[in-house]
TILOTI-21861 format. One record per residue (C-alpha): x, y, z. Coordinates in steps of 0.02 Angstrom, whole numbers, padded with zeros to 5 digits, always signed. Example, Ala and Ser with C-alpha at 12.3 -4.5 7.8 and 13.67 -1.06 7.14 Angstrom:
REM TILOTI-21861
+00615-00225+00390
+00684-00053+00357
This chain:
REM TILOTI-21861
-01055-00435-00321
-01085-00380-00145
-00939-00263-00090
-00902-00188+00075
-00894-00016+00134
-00714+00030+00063
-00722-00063-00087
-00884+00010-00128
-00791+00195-00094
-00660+00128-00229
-00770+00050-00363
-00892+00220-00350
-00746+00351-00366
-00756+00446-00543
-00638+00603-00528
-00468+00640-00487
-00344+00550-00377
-00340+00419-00290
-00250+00301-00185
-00327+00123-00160
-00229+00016-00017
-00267-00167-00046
-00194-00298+00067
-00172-00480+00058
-00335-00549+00003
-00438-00395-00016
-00500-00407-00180
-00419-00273-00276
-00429-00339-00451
-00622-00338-00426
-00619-00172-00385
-00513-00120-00535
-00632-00219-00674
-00800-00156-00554
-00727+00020-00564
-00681+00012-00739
-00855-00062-00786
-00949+00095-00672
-00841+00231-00772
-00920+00170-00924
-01087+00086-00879
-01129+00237-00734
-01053+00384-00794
-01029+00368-00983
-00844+00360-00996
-00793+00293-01185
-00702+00137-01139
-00575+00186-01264
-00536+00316-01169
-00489+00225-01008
-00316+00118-00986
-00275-00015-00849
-00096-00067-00823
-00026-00214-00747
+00151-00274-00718
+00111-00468-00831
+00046-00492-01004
-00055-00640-00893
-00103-00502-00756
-00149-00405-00904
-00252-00550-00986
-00330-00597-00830
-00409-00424-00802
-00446-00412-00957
-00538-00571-00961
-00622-00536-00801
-00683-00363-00855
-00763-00448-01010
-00854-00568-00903
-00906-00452-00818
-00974-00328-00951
-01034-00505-01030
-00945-00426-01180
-00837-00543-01305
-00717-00382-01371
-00695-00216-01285
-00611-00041-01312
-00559-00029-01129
-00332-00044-01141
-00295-00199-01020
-00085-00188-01043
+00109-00192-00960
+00217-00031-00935
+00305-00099-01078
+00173-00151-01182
+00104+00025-01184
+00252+00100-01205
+00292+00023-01346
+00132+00056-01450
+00177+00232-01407
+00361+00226-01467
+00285+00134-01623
+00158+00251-01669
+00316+00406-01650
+00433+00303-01714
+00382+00153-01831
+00465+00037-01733
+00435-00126-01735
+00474-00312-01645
+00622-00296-01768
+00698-00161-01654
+00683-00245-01489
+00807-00365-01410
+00783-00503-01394
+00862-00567-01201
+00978-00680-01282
+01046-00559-01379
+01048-00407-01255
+01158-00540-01136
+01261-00609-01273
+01317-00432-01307
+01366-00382-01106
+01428-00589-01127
+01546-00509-01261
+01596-00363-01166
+01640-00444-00999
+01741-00560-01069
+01837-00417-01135
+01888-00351-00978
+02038-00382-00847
+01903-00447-00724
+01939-00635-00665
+01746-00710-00677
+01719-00895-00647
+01537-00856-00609
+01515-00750-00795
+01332-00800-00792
+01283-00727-00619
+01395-00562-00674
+01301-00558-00815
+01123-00566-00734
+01214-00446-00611
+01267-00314-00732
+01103-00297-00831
+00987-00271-00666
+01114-00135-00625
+01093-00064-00813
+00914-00082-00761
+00947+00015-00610
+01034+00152-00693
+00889+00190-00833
+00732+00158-00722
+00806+00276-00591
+00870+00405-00693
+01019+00389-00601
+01186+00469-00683
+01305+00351-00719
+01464+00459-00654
+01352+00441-00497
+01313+00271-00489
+01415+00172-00383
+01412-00044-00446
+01388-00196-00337
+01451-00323-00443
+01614-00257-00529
+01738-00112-00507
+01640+00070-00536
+01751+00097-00722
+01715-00081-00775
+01561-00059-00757
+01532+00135-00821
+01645+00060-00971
+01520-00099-01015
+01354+00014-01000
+01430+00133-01104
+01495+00009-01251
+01340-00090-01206
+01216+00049-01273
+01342+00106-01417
+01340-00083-01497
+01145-00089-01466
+01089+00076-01532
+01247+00038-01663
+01136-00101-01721
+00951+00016-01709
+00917-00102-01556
+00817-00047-01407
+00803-00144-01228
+00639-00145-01136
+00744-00036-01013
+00743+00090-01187
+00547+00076-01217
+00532+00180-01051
+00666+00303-01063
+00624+00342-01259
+00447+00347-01197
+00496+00483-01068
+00607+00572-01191
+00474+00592-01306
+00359+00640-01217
+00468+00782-01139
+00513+00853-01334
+00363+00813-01411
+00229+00931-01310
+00091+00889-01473
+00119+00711-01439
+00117+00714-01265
-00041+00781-01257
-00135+00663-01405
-00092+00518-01279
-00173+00625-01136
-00325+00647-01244
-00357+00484-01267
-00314+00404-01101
-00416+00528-00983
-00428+00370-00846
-00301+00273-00792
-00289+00134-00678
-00133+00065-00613
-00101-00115-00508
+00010-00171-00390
+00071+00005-00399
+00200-00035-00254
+00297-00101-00388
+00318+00020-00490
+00507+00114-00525
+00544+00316-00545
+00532+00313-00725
+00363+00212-00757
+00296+00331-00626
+00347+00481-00708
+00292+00443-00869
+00120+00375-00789
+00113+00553-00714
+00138+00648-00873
+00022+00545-00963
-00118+00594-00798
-00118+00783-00833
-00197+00903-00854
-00347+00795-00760
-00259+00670-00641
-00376+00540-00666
-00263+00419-00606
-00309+00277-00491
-00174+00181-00404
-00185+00048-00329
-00060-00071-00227
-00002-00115-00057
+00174-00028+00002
+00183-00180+00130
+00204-00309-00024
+00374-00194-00099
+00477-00319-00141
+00577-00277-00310
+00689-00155-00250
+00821-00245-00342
+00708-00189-00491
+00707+00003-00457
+00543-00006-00354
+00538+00101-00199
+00392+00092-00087
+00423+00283-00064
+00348+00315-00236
+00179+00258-00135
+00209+00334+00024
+00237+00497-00070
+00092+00495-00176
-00029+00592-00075
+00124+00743-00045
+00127+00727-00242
-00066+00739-00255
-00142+00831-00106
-00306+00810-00163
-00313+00629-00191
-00412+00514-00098
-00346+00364+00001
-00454+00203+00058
-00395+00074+00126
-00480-00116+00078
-00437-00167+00260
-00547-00346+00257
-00436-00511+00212
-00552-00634+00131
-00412-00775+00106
-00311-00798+00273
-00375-00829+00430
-00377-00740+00581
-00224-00823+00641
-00120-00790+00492
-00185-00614+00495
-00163-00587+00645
+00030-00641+00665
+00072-00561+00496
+00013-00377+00542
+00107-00428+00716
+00283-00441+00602
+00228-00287+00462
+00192-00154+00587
+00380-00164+00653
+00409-00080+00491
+00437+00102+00499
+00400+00156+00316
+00230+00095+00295
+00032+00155+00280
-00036+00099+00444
-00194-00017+00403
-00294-00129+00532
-00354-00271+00425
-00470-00414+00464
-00508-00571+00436
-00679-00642+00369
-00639-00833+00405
-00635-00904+00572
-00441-00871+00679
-00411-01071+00605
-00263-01165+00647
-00134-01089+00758
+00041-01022+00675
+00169-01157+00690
+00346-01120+00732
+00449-01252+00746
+00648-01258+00790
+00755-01435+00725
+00942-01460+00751
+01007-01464+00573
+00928-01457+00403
+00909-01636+00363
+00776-01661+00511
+00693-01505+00451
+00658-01578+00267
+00614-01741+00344
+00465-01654+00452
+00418-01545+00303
+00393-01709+00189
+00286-01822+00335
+00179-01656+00356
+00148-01640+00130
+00112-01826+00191
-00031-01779+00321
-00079-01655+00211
-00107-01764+00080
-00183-01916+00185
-00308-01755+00237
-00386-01748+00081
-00263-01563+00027
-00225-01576-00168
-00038-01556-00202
-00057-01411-00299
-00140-01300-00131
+00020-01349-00048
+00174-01229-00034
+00362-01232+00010
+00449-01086+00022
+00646-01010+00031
+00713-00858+00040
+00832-00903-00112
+00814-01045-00224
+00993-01110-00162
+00910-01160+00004
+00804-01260-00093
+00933-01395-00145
+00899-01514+00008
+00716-01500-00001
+00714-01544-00194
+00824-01696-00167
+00704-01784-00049
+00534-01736-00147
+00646-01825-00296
+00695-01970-00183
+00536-01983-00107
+00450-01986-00285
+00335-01800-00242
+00281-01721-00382
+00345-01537-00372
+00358-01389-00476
+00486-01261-00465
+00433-01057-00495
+00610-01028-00490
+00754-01118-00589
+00865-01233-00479
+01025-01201-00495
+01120-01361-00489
+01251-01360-00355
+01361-01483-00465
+01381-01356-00598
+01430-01183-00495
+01611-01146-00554
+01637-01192-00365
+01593-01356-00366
+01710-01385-00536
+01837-01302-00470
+01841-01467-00341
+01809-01580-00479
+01961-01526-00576
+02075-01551-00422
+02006-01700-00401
+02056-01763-00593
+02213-01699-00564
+02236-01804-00387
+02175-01953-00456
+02321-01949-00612
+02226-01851-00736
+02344-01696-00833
+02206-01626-00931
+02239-01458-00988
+02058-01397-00941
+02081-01441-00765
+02256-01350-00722
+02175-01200-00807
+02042-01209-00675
+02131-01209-00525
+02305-01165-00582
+02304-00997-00481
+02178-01047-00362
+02269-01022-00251
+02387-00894-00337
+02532-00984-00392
+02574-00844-00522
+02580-00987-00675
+02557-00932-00837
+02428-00997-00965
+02551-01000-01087
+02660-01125-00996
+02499-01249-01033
+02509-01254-01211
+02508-01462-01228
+02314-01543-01217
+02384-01662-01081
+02496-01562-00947
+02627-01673-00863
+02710-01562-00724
+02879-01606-00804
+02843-01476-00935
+02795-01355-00829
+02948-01374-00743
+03025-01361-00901
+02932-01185-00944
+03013-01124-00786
+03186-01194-00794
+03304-01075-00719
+03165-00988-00613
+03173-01079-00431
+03047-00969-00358
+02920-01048-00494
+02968-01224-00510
+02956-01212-00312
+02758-01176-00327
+02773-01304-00447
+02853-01438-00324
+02708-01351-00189
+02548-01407-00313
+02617-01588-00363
+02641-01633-00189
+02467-01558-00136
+02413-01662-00296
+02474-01819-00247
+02425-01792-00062
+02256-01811-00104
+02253-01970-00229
+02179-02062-00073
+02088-01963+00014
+01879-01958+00025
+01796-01817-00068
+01749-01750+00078
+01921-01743+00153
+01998-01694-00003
+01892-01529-00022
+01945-01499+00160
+02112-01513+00105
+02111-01408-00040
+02037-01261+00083
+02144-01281+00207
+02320-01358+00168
+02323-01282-00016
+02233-01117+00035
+02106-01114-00079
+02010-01005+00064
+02106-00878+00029
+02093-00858-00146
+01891-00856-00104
+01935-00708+00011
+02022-00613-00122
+01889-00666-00245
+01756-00605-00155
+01812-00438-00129
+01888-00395-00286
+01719-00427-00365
+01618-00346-00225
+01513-00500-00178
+01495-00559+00030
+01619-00670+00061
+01501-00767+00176
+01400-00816+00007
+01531-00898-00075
+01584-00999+00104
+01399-01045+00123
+01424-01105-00048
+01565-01203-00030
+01534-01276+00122
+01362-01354+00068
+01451-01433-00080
+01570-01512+00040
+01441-01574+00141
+01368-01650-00014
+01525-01760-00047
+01531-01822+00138
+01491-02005+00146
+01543-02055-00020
+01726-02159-00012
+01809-02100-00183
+01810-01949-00324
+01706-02099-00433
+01582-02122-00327
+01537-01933-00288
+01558-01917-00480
+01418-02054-00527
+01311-01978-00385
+01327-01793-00476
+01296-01871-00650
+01111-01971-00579
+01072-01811-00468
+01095-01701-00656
+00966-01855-00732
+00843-01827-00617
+00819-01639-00656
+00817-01686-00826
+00688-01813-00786
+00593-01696-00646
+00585-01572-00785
+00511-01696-00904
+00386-01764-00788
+00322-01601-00706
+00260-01544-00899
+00146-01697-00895
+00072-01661-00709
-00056-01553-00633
-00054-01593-00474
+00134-01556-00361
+00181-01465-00223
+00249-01278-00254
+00407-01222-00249
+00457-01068-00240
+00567-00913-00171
+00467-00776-00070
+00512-00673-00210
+00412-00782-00354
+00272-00832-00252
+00194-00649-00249
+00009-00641-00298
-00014-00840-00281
-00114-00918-00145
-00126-01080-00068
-00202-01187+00073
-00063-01208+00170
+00119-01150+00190
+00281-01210+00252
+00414-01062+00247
+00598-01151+00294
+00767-01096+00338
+00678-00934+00453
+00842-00918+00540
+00945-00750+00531
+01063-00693+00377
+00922-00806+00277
+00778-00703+00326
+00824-00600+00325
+00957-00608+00211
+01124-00590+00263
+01132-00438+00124
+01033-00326+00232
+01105-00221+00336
+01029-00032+00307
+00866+00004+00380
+00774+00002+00205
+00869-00178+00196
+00798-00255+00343
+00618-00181+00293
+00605-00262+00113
+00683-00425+00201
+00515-00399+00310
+00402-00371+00185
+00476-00517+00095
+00424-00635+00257
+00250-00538+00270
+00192-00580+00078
+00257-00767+00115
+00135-00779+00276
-00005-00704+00182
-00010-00830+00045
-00090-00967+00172
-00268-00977+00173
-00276-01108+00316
-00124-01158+00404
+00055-01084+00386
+00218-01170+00489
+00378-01070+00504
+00521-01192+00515
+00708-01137+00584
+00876-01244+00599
+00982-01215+00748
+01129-01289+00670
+01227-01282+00493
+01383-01345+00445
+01448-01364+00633
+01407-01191+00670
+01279-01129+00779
+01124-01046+00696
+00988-00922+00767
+00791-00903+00712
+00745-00756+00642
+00703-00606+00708
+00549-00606+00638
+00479-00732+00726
+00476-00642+00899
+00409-00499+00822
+00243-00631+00765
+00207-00632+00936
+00188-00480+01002
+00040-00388+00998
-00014-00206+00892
+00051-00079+01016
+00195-00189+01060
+00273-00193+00918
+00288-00020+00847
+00504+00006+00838
């Protein structure tokens, strides 16, 4: 293989530190298996002596695989393994651990499940706090971070001090580790254990680290240890394409490097061989308004191609419908399905977009998992009022909404399967304040028997103040308001045109079939369009891109609001842009749910040129 200047000053390095800055398309994974082969083929470096870690057992198997090719070797020596794969050969060989002692992620969220449920905390959305609560476990062991110190973002700072705590006491209870533990017991021991410590250091003399942006405090540290007394450790990554902050990484780990090392050496692989120069181009236009960055000057191999679409539509709905006649022209154009893209900042904004590629009979494949819209706590929240306007008096449904608003009912006072108000007038006899609220929901109940879905959500918002309950909701468990609006306004939006609760209830039930059946299908298909979030597309490429929703407080998100917020959001857009080879189109609404919408940011910042757009 014929490398250029920078890669060749990459693949040739032997000794010490050094810092390897790969951009979109550079070829870094060839310079990782070429540098690896050179260590052992040039300069006599025992391939069991040299590790290379990825973030994937696939990354992992895919360098390894490539390295072997390579060599033209069928076995080798060489380590090709994850952070936690390493780790825990280490903890095993200490230890004796085994598979026995890991667990598994059912388990690990059955027991936080458990715990959760335990507390004073009103959660309708227990399987978002969940996923909420172990990230910021995550958080709190990757970083190192005390707990008395840690401040939560998805439940009050005691509630959640009070589940991590009980959390690790039932695991370790139980001789359980989390892959959160393989790292901090692999730190630990290292920091007791001296002898052991430096038996690992013995053997791995090289090491070789990818997509180091990603990496969080603790892997770094214990990557570090492992490094001394030689520092033969080659990193290599792009700080533009930090995007796991929610993770624990911190592109700061890479800017600091070289302060860390002073003697390392830094090259940057500065030639693109994927996008063209268009894409290039307008992508280093929107990175370089970032302020805590490497500067690079890359460059494009292939011709400047296609010019970088941006195109404004009035609402959503004329949006999808140009996005699915342009998969068309794609299509007609001879593009396979599976070299075409669609891309969202979250996999909500997706919903629309999925509908019509099912309606429209498009073969698609999700990276992410769609969340149905019909089955957010939100949505059945509706529902329930809805059974209960149309003569229902199940006891499931007034438990639902019963203090949604809060009508300061009791649970107890619905102790019969089928609820008719008369006995909860009779659990309150001689209380008038009660039975009032009482009189207050039955009328509200039997306002709505004939109204529309779509009318009847806006009446359950407005009239019975379910609004406010969202308001109080929202900020008692420290989630943006806005979110759960957004929310709740696209599932009203849903119901519109549909004449009674029935017929919005059949449409829910076919709309739940066909993700069965889209799910069935897809397994049996090769060929479909992509997609994805920003987020999962990372380290795929494709022949052409269409990135939607580009409008502010979607990208970027309406979460960021620090400085270090608004950059990630940024990187976020920059690795979407940079997984076109040949054409990429940047779609934005200017309208949502009645109310005005602006494009992005970003998409000024495309057009201006290098100087220009320094902040």
């Amino acid at each position: 293989m014929k490398f250029n200047k920078e890669q060749q000053l990459a693949v040739s390095h032997r000794e010490g530190p050094m810092l390897v800055l790969a951009g979109p398309g550079s070829g870094k994974t060839a310079v990782i298996t070429h540098r690896t082969q050179q260590l052992i083929a040039d300069h006599g470096i025992a391939p069991s002596s040299i590790l290379v870690v990825t973030f994937t057992k696939a990354a992992a198997g895919q360098m390894r695989e490539r390295f072997l090719k390579l060599t033209g070797q069928s076995a080798t020596q060489v380590t090709f393994g994850t952070f936690h794969g390493i780790f825990y050969g280490i903890l095993r060989q200490a230890y004796g651990i085994t598979s026995a002692n890991i667990a598994g992620e059912e388990e690990r969220l059955g027991i936080l499940r458990r715990l959760i449920q335990k507390t004073s905390m009103d959660v309708d959305d227990e399987n978002d706090l969940i996923e909420a609560v172990s990230r910021e476990i995550s958080m709190v062991k990757n970083g190192r971070i005390s707990l008395d110190h840690y401040y939560s973002q998805s439940c009050p700072d005691e509630e959640f001090r009070r589940i991590f705590q009980e959390y690790e006491r039932l695991l370790h209870g139980k001789r359980l580790l989390d892959f959160d533990d393989l790292m901090v017991y692999c730190w630990k021991l290292f920091l007791r254990h001296p002898e052991i410590l430096a038996a690992w250091q013995k053997k791995f003399r090289y090491i070789l680290v990818d997509e180091f942006q990603d990496v969080n405090q603790l892997q770094y540290d214990i990557v570090k240890l492992l490094a001394l007394p030689e520092n033969n450790l080659f990193i290599v990554g792009d700080d533009d394409q930090s995007i796991y902050r929610f993770r624990g990484a911190r592109p700061e780990i890479m800017l600091n490097f070289p302060n860390e090392f002073p003697q390392a050496r830094k090259v940057v692989l500065k030639t693109n061989y994927r996008c063209s120069g268009e894409i290039v181009e307008k992508s280093q236009n929107l990175i370089r308004h970032n302020e805590a960055r490497y500067e690079k000057d890359l460059a494009a191999v292939q011709s400047r191609g296609t010019p970088v679409e941006i195109r404004g539509f009035a609402n959503e709905s004329l949006e999808t419908s140009w996005l699915l006649e342009q998969i068309r022209k794609d299509v007609a154009e001879g593009c396979p399905l599976r070299q075409i893209a669609v891309l969202f900042r979250t996999n909500v904004g997706s919903r629309m977009t999925v509908e019509r590629l099912m309606e429209y009979n498009l073969p698609f494949t999700m990276r992410d998992v769609l969340p149905n819209l019909y089955e957010h706590w939100l949505t059945k929240n509706m529902i329930a009022y809805m059974h209960l306007a149309m003569g229902g008096r199940r006891r499931e449904d007034f438990l639902a909404v019963m203090n949604r608003p809060n009508r300061y009912l009791s649970r107890e006072a619905f102790y019969e399967k089928n609820m008719p108000f008369e006995i909860l007038y009779q659990f309150y006899e001689g209380k008038e304040w009660m039975c009032d609220r009482i009189e207050k929901f039955e009328h509200d109940v039997k306002m709505m028997k004939d109204m529309t879905p779509y009318t009847a959500i806006n009446y359950i918002r407005y009239a019975v103040g379910y609004d406010e309950f969202l308001k109080e909701y929202a900020r008692a468990r420290k989630l943006k308001e806005e979110e759960l609006f957004d929310l709740l306004q696209e599932i009203q939006e849903s119901a519109r045109g549909y004449r009674t609760y029935q017929e919005w209830f059949d449409y829910m039930e076919e709309y739940k079939e066909k993700l069965k059946e889209h799910a069935e299908q897809i397994r049996r298909q090769t060929e479909a369009v992509t997609v994805s979030t920003l987020h999962s597309v990372k380290g795929l490429e494709f022949d052409r891109v269409y990135i939607m929703n580009v409008n502010e407080g979607s990208i970027p998100y309406h979460k960021a609001v620090l400085d270090a917020e608004v950059e990630e959001e940024r990187r976020m857009f920059y690795v979407g842009m940079t997984r076109a080879r040949e054409k990429l189109e940047l779609y934005f609404i200017r309208e949502r749910f009645g109310k005005e919408k602006q494009p992005s940011r970003f998409l000024e910042e495309l057009k201006e040129g290098p100087d220009e757009g320094r902040n």
